[in-house]
PAPA-314363 format. One record per atom (N, C-alpha, C): residue number from 1; x negated, y, z; atom name. Coordinates in steps of 0.2 Angstrom, whole numbers. Layout:
% residues N
[NUM; [X; Y; Z]; CA]
...
***
This chain:
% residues 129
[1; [192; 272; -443]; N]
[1; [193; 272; -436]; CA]
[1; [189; 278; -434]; C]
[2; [192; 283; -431]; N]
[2; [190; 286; -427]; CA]
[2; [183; 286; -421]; C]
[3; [176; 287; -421]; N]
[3; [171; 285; -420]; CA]
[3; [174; 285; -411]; C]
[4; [170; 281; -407]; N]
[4; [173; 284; -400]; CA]
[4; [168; 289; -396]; C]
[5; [169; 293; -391]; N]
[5; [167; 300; -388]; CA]
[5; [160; 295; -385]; C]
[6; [163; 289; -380]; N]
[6; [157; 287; -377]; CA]
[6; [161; 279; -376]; C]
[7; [155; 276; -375]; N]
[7; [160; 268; -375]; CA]
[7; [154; 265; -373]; C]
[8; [154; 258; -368]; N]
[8; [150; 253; -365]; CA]
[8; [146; 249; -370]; C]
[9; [148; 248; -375]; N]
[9; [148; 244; -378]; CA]
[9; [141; 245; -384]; C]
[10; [137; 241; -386]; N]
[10; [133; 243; -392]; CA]
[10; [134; 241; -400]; C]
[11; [138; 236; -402]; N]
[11; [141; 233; -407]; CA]
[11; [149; 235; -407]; C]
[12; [152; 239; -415]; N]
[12; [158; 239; -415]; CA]
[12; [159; 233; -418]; C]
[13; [168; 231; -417]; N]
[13; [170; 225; -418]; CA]
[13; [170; 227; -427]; C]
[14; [171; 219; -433]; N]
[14; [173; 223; -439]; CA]
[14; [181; 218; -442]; C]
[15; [184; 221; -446]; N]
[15; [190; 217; -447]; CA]
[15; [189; 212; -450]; C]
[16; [190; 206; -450]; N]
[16; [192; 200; -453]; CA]
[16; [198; 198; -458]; C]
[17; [204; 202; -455]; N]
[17; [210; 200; -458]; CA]
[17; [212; 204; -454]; C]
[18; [220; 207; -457]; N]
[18; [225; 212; -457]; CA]
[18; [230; 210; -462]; C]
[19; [237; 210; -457]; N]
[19; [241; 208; -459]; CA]
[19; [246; 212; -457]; C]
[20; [254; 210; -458]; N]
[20; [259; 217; -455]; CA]
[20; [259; 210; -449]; C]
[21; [259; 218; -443]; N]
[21; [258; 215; -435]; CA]
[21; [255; 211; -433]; C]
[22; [250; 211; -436]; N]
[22; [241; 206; -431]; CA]
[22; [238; 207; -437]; C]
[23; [232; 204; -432]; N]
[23; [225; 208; -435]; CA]
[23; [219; 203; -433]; C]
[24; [211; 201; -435]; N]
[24; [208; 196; -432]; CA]
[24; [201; 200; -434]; C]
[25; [196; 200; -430]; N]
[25; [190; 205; -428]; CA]
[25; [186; 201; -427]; C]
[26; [181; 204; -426]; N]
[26; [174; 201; -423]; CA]
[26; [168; 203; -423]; C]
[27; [166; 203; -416]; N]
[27; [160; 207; -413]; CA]
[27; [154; 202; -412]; C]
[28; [150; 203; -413]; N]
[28; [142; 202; -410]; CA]
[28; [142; 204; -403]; C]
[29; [141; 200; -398]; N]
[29; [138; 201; -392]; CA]
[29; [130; 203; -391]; C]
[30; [128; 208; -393]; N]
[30; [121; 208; -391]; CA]
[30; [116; 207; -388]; C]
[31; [110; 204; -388]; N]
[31; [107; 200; -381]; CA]
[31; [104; 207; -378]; C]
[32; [103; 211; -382]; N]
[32; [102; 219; -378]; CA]
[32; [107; 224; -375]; C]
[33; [110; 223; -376]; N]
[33; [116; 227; -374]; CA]
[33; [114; 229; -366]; C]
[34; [114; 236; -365]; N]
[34; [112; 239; -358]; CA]
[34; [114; 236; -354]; C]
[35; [122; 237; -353]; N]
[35; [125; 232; -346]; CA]
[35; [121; 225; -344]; C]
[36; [119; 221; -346]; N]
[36; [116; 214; -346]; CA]
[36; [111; 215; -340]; C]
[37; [104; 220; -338]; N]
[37; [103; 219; -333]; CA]
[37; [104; 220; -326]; C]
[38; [111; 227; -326]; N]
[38; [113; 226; -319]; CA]
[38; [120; 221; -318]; C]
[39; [121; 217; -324]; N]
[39; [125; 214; -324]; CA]
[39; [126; 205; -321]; C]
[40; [126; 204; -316]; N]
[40; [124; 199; -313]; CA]
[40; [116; 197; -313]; C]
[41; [111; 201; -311]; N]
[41; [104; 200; -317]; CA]
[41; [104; 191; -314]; C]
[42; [98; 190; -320]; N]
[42; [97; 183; -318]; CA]
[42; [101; 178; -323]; C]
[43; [106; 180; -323]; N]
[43; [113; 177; -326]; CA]
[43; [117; 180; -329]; C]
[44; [114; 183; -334]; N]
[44; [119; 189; -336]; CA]
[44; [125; 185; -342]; C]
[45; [132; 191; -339]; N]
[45; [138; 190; -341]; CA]
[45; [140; 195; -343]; C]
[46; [144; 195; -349]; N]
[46; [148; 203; -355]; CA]
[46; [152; 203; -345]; C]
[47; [151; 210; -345]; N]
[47; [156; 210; -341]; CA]
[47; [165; 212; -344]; C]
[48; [170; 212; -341]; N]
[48; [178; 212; -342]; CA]
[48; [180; 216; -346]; C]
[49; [177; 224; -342]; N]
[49; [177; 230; -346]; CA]
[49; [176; 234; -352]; C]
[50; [168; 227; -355]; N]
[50; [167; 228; -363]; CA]
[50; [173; 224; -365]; C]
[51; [174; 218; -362]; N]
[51; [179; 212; -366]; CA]
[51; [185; 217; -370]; C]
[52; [186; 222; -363]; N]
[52; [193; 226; -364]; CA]
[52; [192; 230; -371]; C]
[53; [186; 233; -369]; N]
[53; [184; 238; -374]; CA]
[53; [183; 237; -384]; C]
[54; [181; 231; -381]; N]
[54; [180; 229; -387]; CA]
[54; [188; 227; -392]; C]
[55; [193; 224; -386]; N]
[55; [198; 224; -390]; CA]
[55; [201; 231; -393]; C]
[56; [201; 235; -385]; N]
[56; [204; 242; -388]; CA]
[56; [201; 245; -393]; C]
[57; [193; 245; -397]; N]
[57; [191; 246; -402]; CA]
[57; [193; 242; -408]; C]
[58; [196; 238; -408]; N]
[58; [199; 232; -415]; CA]
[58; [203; 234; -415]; C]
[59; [212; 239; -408]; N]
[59; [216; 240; -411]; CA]
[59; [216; 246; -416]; C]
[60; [208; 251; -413]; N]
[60; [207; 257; -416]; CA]
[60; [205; 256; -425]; C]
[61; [203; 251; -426]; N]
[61; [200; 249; -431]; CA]
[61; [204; 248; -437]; C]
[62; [209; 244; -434]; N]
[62; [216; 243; -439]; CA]
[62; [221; 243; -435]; C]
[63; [226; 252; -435]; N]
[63; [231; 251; -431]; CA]
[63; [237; 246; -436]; C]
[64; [242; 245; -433]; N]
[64; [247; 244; -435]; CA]
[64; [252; 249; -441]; C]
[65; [249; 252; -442]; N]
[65; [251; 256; -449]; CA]
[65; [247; 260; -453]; C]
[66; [246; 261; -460]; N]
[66; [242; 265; -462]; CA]
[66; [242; 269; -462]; C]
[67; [236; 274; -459]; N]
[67; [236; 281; -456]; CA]
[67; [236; 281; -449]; C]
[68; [238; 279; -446]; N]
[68; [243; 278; -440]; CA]
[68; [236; 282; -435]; C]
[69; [235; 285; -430]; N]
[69; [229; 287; -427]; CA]
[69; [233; 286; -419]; C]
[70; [228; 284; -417]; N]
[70; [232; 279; -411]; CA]
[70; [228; 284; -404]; C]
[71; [231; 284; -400]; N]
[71; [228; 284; -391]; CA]
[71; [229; 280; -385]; C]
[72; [225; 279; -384]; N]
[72; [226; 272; -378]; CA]
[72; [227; 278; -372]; C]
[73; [237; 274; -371]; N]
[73; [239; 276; -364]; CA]
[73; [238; 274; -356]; C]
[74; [237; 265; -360]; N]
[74; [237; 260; -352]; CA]
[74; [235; 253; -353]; C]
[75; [230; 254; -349]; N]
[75; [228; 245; -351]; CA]
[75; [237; 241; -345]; C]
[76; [239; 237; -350]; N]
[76; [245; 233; -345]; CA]
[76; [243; 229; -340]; C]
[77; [239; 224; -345]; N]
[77; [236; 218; -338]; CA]
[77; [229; 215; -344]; C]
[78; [228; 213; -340]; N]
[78; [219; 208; -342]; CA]
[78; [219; 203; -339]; C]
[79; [218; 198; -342]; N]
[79; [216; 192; -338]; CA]
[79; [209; 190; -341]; C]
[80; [206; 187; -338]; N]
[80; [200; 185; -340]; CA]
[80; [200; 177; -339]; C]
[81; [197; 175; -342]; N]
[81; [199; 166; -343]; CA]
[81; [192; 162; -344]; C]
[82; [186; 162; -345]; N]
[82; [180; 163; -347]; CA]
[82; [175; 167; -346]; C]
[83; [168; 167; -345]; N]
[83; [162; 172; -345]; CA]
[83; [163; 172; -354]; C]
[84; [156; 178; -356]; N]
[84; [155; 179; -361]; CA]
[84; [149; 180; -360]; C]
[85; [144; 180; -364]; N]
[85; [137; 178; -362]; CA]
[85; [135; 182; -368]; C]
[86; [126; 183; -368]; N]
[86; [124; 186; -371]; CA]
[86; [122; 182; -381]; C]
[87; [124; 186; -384]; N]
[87; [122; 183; -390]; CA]
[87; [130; 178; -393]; C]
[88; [135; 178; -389]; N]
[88; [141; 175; -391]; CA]
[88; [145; 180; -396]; C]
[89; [149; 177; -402]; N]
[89; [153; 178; -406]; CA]
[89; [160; 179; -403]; C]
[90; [164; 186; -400]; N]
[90; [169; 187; -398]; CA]
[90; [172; 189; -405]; C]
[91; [178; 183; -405]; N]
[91; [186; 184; -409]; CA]
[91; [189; 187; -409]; C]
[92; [193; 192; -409]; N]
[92; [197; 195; -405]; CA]
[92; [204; 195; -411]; C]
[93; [210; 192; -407]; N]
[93; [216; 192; -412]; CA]
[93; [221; 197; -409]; C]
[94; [224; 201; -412]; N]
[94; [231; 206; -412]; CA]
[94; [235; 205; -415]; C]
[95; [241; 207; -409]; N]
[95; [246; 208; -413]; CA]
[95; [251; 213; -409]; C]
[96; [255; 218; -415]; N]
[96; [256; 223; -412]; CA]
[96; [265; 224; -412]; C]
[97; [267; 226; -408]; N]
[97; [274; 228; -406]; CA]
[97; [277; 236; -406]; C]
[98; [282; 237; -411]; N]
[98; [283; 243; -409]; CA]
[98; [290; 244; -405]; C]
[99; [286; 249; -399]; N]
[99; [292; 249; -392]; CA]
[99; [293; 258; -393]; C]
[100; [297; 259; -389]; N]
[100; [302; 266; -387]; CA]
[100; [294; 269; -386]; C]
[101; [290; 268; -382]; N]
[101; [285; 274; -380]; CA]
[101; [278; 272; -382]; C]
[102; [278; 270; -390]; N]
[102; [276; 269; -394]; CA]
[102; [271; 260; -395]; C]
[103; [267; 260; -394]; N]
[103; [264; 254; -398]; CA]
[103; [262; 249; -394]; C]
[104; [262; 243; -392]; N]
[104; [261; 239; -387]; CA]
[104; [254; 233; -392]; C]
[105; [249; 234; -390]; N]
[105; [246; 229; -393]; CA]
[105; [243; 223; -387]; C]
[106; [243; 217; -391]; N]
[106; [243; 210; -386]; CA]
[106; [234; 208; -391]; C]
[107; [230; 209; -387]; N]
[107; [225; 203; -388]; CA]
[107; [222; 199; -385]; C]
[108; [219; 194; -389]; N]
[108; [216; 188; -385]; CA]
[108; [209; 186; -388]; C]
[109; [205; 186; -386]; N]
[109; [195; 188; -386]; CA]
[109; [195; 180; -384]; C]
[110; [190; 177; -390]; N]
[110; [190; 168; -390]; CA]
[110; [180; 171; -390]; C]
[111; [178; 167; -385]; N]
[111; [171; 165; -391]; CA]
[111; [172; 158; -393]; C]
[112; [167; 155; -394]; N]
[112; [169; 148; -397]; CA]
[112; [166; 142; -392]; C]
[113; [168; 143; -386]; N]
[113; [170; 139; -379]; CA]
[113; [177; 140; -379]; C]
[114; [181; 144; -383]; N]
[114; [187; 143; -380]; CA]
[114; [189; 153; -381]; C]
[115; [195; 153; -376]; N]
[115; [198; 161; -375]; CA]
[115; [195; 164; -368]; C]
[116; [193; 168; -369]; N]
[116; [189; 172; -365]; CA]
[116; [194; 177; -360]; C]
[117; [198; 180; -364]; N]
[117; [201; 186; -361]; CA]
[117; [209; 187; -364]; C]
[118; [214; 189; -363]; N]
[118; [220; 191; -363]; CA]
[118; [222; 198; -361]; C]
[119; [223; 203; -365]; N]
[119; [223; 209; -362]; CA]
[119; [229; 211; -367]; C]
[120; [232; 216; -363]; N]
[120; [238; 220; -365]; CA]
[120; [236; 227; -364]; C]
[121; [237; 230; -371]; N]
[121; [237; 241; -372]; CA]
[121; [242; 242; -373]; C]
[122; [242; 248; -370]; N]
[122; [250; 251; -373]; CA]
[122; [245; 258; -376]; C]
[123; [249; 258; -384]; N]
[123; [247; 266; -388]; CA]
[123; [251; 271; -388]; C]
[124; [248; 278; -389]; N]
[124; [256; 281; -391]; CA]
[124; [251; 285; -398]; C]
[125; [256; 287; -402]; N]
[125; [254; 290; -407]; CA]
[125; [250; 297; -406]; C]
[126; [247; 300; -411]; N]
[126; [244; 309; -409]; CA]
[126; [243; 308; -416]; C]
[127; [241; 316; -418]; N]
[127; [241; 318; -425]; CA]
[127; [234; 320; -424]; C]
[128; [230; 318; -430]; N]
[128; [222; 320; -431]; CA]
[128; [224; 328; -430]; C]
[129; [217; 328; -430]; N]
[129; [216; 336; -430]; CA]
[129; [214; 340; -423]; C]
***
């Protein structure tokens, strides 16, 4: 995977399992992670945009082909379903679709309360270099 430019987040997710068309990750939520103290202080919560980011990072991590070098065009929709706290095990499960304008990825971010989050990417391909 391609390292990212800059990114919220201070733990990459790592892969668990890879299969054709899904994929199963897992990230450490850091009890340090920056965001945490302007983050609700007092009561701090992973905010949505890591949730997001961290999926977006599991899809980078293992696209749906080998080789494949991926670019995120659109986040489609998010839903958040759960807080995420600090020091929590985000799961994150993929599964990927390939559409006309290229790669549609579906994730769903669990800690072990349950699912946290629901997010939809859309990728299109580029060639390294």
């Amino acid at each position: 995977m391609p390292a990212p430019v800059a990114t919220p987040v201070q733990n990459l997710p790592r892969v668990l399992d890879a299969g054709p068309g899904r994929v199963t990750t897992r990230v450490q939520v850091a009890p340090g992670e920056r965001v945490f103290p302007g983050h609700y202080p007092g009561f701090p919560i992973f905010p949505g945009v890591c949730v997001v980011e961290h999926v977006h990072l599991s899809a980078l991590a293992a696209p749906p082909e080998p080789g494949l070098v991926l670019r995120l065009a659109a986040i489609e929709s998010t839903r958040f379903l759960s807080p995420v706290f600090p020091g929590d095990e985000l799961d994150i499960e993929l599964t990927w679709e390939r559409r006309e304008e290229g790669w549609r990825c579906k994730g769903v971010a669990r800690t072990g309360r349950g699912r946290a989050a629901a997010v939809r990417l859309r990728f299109t391909e580029r060639s390294e270099g």
